[in-house]
N, C-alpha and C positions, 0 to 999 in steps of 0.2 A: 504494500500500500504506500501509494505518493504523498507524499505531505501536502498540505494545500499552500498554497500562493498567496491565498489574503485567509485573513480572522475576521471574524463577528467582534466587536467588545461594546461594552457601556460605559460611559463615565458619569458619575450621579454624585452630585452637591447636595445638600439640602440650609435652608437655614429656616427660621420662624415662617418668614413669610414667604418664602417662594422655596420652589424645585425644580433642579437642573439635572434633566436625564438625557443624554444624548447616545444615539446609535451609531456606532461608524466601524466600515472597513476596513481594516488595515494592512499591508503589505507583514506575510510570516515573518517573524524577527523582528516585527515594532517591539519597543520597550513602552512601560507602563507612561516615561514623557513623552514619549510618541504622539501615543494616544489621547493625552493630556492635551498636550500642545495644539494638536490636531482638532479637539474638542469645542477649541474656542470658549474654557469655561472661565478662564482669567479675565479674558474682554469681557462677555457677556455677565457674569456675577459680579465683574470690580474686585475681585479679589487679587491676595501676590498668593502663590502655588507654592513657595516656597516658607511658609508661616504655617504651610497645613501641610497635616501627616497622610498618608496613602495608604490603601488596603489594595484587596481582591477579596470579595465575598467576605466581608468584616475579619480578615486576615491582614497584619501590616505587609506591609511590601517595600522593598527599596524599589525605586522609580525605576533604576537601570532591569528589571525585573521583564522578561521578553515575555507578553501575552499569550494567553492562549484561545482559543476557539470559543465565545460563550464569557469570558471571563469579564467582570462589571468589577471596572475599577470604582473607589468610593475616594471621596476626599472628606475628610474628618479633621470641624473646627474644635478648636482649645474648647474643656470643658469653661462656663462660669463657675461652678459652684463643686465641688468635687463632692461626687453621690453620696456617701457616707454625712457629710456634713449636710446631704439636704434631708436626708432622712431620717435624721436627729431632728431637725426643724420638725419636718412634718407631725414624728411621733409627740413634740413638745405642743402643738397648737391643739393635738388630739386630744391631750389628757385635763382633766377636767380642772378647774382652777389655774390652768397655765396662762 
């Protein structure tokens, strides 16, 4: 079996108010900035690419990372609040007299 010529991938942003899923081809051998790059998610969200961390399927990835067939790369911004301390909050407004 021949290997294929181009990939499938996704590149998917999210923030509060909007979401950025985009579908693209890629020539076998793009890496994950390739496909980034290629994405136009930098223009299109106003963001820098390089302040946010990268996955594949909620897995980190280093960008030089060659795609595969199917594979939806994610971009993930800085937490505000880290989980642990919101769920202290939560359980505190919960309890009665707090």
């Amino acid at each position: 079996m021949s290997k294929p010529e181009r990939v499938r991938v996704e590149v998917a942003y999210a923030e509060l108010q909007r979401q950025f899923l985009r579908a693209l081809e890629m020539p076998a051998g793009a890496t994950v900035a390739d496909a980034l790059t290629a994405s136009g998610v930098e223009h299109e969200c106003a963001i820098k690419l390089d302040e946010l961390r990268t996955g594949i399927w909620s897995k980190p990835v280093d960008r030089s990372r060659v795609v595969g067939d199917g594979d939806r790369i994610e971009l993930y911004r800085p937490l505000k609040i880290n989980p642990m301390e919101a769920r202290r909050k939560r359980a505190k407004q919960k309890r009665p007299g707090s």
